[in-house]
N, C-alpha and C positions, 0 to 999 in steps of 0.2 A: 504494500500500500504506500503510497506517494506521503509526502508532507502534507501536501494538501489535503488529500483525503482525511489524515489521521486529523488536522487541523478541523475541519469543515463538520469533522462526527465529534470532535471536544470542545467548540467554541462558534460562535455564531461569529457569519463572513461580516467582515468590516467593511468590505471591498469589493467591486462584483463588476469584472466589466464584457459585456455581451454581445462578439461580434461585432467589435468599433470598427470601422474605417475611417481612415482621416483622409482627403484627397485635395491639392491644392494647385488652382489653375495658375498654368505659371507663360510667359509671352514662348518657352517652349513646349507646352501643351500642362496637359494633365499629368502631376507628381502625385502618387501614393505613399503617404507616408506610412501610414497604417493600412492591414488587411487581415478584416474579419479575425482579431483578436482577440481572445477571450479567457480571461482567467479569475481567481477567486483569492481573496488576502484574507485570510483569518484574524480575528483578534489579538493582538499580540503577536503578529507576525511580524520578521524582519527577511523583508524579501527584498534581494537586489535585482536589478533588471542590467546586465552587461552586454556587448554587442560595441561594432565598429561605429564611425558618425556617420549620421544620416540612416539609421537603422528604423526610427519613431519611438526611440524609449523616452527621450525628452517631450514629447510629440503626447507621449501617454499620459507623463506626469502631468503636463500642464490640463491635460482631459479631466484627471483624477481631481486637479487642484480646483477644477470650475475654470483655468483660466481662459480656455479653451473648447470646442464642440466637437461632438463627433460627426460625421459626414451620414454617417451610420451608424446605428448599432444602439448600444446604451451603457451610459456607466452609473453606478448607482453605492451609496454610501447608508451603510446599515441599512439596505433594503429600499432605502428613497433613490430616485433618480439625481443625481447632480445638475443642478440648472446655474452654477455659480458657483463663488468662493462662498468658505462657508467657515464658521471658528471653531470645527471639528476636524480642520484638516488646514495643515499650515505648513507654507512651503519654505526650504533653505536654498538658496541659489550657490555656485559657485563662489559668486563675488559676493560679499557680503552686505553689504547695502545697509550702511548702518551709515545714522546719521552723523558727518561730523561736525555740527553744533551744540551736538546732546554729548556728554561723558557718558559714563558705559551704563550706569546704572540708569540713566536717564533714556538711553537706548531701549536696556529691558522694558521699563515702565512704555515706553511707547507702544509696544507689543502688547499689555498691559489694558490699552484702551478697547480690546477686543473682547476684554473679559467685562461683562456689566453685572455691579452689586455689589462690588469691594469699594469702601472708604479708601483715604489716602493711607492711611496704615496699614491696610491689609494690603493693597498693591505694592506695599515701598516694603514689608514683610514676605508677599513672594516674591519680588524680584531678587532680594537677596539670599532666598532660598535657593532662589536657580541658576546666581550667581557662584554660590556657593559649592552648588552643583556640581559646575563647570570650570571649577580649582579658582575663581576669580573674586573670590568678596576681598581680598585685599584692594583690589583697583578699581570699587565700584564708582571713584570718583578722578579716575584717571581719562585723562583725553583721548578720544580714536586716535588719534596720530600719534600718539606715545607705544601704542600697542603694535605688538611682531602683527606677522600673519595669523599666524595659528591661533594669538588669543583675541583678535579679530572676528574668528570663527567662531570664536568659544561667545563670545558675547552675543553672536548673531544666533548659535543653537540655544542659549540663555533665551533672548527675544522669543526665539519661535516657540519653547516649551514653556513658557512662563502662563500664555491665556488658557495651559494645559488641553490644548487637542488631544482625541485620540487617534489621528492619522499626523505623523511626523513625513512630510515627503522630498525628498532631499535629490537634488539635481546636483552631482559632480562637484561636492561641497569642499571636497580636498583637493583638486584636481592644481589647481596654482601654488600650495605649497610643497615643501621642500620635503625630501622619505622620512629626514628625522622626526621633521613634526608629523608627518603624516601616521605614522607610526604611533604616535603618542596619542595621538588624537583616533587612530584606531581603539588605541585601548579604554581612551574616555568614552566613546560612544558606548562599547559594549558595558560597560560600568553602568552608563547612566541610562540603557536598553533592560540592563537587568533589577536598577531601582525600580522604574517606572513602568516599562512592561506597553508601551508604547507599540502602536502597529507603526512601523518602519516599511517606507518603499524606498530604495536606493539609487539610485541612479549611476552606472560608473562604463566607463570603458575599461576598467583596470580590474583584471580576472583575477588576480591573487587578489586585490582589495576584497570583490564581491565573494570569496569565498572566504577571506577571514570574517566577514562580519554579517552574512548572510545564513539564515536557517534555510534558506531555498534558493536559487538562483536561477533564471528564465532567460537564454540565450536567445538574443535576437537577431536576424539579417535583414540587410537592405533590400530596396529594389524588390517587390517591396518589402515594407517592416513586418515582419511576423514573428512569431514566438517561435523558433528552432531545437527546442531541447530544454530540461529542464535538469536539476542537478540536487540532490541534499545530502545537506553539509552537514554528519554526523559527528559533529565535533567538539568537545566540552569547552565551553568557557569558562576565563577570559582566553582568547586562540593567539599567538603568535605569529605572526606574519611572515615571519623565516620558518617555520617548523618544518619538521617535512613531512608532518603527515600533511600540512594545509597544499603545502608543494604540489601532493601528489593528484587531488580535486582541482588545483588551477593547473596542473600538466594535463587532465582529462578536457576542462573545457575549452583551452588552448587548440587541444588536436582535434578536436568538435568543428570550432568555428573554423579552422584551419582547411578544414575539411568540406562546409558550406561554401566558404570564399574560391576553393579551389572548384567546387562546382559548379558555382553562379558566373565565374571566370571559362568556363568551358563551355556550359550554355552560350554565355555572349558572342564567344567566337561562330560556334556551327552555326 
């Protein structure tokens, strides 16, 4: 039995998307991003979606997040259809997009104004909870431009978990810094995945990433984007990113997609 399956009979789907097509006219005709996609995220699921660019997994998240529509099909959030952004599903971008007028904590509480029914002490009370969270209540009154990249990041996953969604959706959040901090910052997510218990969609090109930090992983290909393969990552946490056992599930989806490319590259020829 699949992840999902086992996920889908212990926990009600958080996630549910049905046959999406996304298709976008372009002055060189008609682009499929998406085709007839369909898959199910369980509550508390940390599911990565990996695949080369221009495959439609960024394409997806923005579906999932409301930012975006399907062409077709349907995506739906605990059983409602998604018609919109919504404050049970909050997205992280690569760039971080924090304001820098606001210091960090000031940041958080912006994020803050999503949540309605907290006074000024309970919101300046979670913020430094998820400050705190995120190794940062020392520098809740430190300026964006004093901070690295990585605690950058940290302040922007602060922002997003603070009006406490239950969909965390993250587009290529590590993808501009550096292995050390990435690495570090691997092991914060899975830390603050195993407080919170958050439904997680990841977003990444980077196959050892989705396999360290993923319970399930959904290979995708371009031309068009469809789900290829799916993978679970039987592996205790917190996981190391050098192991070898994580090696040996990114040497498997490596030789996968390796495998799709070299076929989609043979088709195009004949």
């Amino acid at each position: 039995m699949s992840l999902e399956a086992e996920l889908a009979n212990a926990q009600p789907e958080r996630i549910e998307i049905q046959g999406v097509t996304k298709s976008y006219t372009t002055q060189r005709g008609t682009v499929v991003a998406l085709d007839n996609v369909s898959l199910k995220v369980g509550e508390g699921e940390f599911l990565c979606l990996v695949g080369p660019s221009g495959c439609g997994k960024s394409t997806l998240l923005n579906i999932i997040a409301g930012l975006d529509e399907p062409t077709s099909g349907r995506a739906l959030a605990a059983g409602e259809s998604i018609r919109g952004p919504g404050r049970d599903r909050m997205v992280m971008f690569q760039e971080h997009a924090l304001f820098p007028w606001l210091d960090v904590i000031g940041n958080v509480l912006f994020g803050l104004r999503l949540k309605p029914g907290l006074n000024r002490k309970e919101r300046n009370e979670v913020a430094r909870y998820y400050l705190h969270l995120v190794g940062l209540n020392k520098f809740e009154h430190a300026n964006i431009h004093e901070l690295s990249g990585g605690m950058k990041q940290r302040v922007a996953l602060a922002r997003a978990l603070a009006p406490n969604p239950r969909v965390l959706l993250m587009d290529e959040p590590f993808a501009a810094l550096d292995a050390l901090t990435r690495e570090q910052l691997y092991g914060d997510i899975q830390r603050i995945w195993e407080a919170r218990r958050k439904t997680i969609i990841f977003v990444t090109h980077n196959v050892r990433e989705a396999a360290c930090l993923g319970d399930r992983v959904l290979l995708f290909s371009p031309n068009p984007g469809r789900i290829r393969a799916e993978f679970i990552i039987k592996l205790p946490r917190p996981r190391d990113i050098n192991s070898i056992e994580l090696a040996h599930y990114s040497t498997e989806i490596t030789a996968t997609l390796k495998g799709f490319n070299s076929a989609s590259g043979k088709e195009a020829s004949e």
